[in-house]
N, C-alpha and C positions, 0 to 999 in steps of 0.2 A: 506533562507531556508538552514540548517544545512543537507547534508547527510555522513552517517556514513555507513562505512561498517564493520562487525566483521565475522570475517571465524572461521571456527573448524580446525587442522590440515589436513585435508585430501583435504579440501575446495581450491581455487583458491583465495586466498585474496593479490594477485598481483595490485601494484599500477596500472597496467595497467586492471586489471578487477575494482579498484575505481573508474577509470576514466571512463571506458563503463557504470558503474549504477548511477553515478554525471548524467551523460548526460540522460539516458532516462528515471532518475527521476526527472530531471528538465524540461524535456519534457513533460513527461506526464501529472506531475500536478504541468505547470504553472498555470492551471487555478485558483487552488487553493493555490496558493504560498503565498497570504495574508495572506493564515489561518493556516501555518504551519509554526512552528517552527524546526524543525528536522524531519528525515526520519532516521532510523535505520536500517537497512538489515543484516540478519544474515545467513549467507550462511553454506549448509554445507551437504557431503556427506556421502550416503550408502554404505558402502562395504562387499555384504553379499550374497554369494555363492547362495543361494536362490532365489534375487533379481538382477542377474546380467542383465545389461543393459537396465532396464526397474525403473523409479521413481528415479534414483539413486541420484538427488540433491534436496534437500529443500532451500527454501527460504522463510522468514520469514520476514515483512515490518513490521514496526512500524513508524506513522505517529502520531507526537505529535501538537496537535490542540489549538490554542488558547483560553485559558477558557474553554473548552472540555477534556474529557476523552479522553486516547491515541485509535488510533486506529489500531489493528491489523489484519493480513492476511495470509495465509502461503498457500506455493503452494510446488507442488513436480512435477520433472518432470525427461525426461534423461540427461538434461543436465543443467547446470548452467543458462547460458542466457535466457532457456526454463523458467526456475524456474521464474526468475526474470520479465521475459514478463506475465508469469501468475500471480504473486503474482501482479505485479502494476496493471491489468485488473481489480484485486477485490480490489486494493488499493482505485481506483475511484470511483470505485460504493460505497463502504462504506463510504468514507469520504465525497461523493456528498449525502448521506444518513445521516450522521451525520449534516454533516451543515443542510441542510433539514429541520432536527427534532428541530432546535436547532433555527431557523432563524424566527425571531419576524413575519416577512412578511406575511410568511407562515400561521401565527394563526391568524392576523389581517385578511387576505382573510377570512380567513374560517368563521369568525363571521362574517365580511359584508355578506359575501354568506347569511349565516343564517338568519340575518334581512332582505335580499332582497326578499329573500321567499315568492312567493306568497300564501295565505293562504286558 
């Protein structure tokens, strides 16, 4: 699994912040590491007199799936890391939702269910 990071100028896109989102998105979803080809992250900050100190980083995942449609997530928070801990939270639930929807297993159950049906 490919991860990528791309910042906006104002963003944190230091090899040493590549290196913290390698690690806790290889953490996160080993589970699913069969099924991913790439993780994208796109990091990048608010700076606006209005919103000061509160939301001020986005983070934006893209999880590219095998034979599946990408899947995307974007979190906002105060701070980078913050961004990044919530965007992977929903990273999992939707791509353990895609595979899900996508996984032959799952529809095969469902018809046995149906024929086992007592009538």
């Amino acid at each position: 699994m490919q991860i990528l990071l791309h910042s906006d100028p104002h963003a944190d896109g230091s090899q040493l912040m590549a290196q913290h989102l390698s690690a806790v998105v290889t953490d996160a979803m080993a589970h699913f590491a069969e099924h991913i080809t790439r993780v994208e992250a796109h990091l990048s900050e608010v700076h606006s007199q209005a919103r000061s100190g509160t939301d001020g980083s986005h983070c934006t995942l893209e999880a590219r799936l095998i034979g599946l449609e990408p899947v995307i997530v974007k979190d906002h928070a105060g701070s980078a890391h913050q961004a990044i801990d919530g965007a992977l939270r929903k990273l999992r639930r939707a791509v353990e939702a895609a595979l899900a929807k996508h996984d032959p297993r799952q529809h095969r159950g469902r018809a046995a269910d149906a024929d086992e049906s007592p009538d």
